[in-house]
C-alpha positions, -999 to +999 in steps of 0.1 A: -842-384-235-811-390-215-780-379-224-767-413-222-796-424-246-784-393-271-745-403-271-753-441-284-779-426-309-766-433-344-747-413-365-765-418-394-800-403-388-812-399-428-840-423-433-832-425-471-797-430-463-804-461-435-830-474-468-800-474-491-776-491-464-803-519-458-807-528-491-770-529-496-767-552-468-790-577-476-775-578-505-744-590-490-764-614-472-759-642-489-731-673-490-716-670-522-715-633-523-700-629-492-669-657-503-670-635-538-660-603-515-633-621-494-615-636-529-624-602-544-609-581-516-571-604-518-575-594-557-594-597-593-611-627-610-634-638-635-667-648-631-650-686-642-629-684-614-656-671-585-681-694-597-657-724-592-647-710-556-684-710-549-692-740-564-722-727-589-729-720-619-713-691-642-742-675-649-756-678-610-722-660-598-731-636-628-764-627-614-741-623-576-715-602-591-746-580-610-766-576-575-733-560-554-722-541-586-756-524-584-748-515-550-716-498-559-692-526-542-678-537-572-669-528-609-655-547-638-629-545-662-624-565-694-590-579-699-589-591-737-617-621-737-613-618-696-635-600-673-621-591-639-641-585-610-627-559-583-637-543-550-645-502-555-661-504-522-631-499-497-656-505-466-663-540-472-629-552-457-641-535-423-672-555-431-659-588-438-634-589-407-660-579-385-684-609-399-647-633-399-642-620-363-677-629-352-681-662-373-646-669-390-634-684-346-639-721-338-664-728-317 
């Protein structure tokens, strides 16, 4: 192997590790939950106010919001008869501007 080859190997050579970061991303891979972490990363809301954003149901951003808390992106707080969704993950902004610098330009 080259050296050239070796310097652009990844960082990141654990093969559990690369499992846990594809699941993680496909999680992310969807619509909705991917306009749930740009609201979610400019502040908290409620399930209410995500589902409107999105446009679906309460209990299909529920089932979103379960999926990327699972993954450790997320948690929730109750707020009296409120819960508030926020971002514990502080790696998705680089995420999401790199997807909003690929996809967010007009064509």
């Amino acid at each position: 192997m080259t050296a050239k080859i070796q310097a652009r190997l990844p960082a990141l050579t654990d093969l559990k590790a690369l499992e846990q970061a594809a699941e993680c991303l496909k999680t992310l891979a969807h619509p909705h939950r991917l306009r749930m972490v740009q609201m979610l990363l400019r502040g908290r809301y409620t399930v209410g106010e995500l589902a409107e954003a999105c446009g679906i149901a309460s209990h299909m951003a529920s089932e979103h919001l379960r999926l990327m808390q699972h993954c450790g992106f997320m948690t929730s707080e109750k707020d009296g008869r409120n819960v508030y969704y926020q971002i514990t993950e502080p790696h998705l902004a680089n995420i999401m501007a790199c997807i909003e610098a690929r996809f967010g330009g007009t064509s």
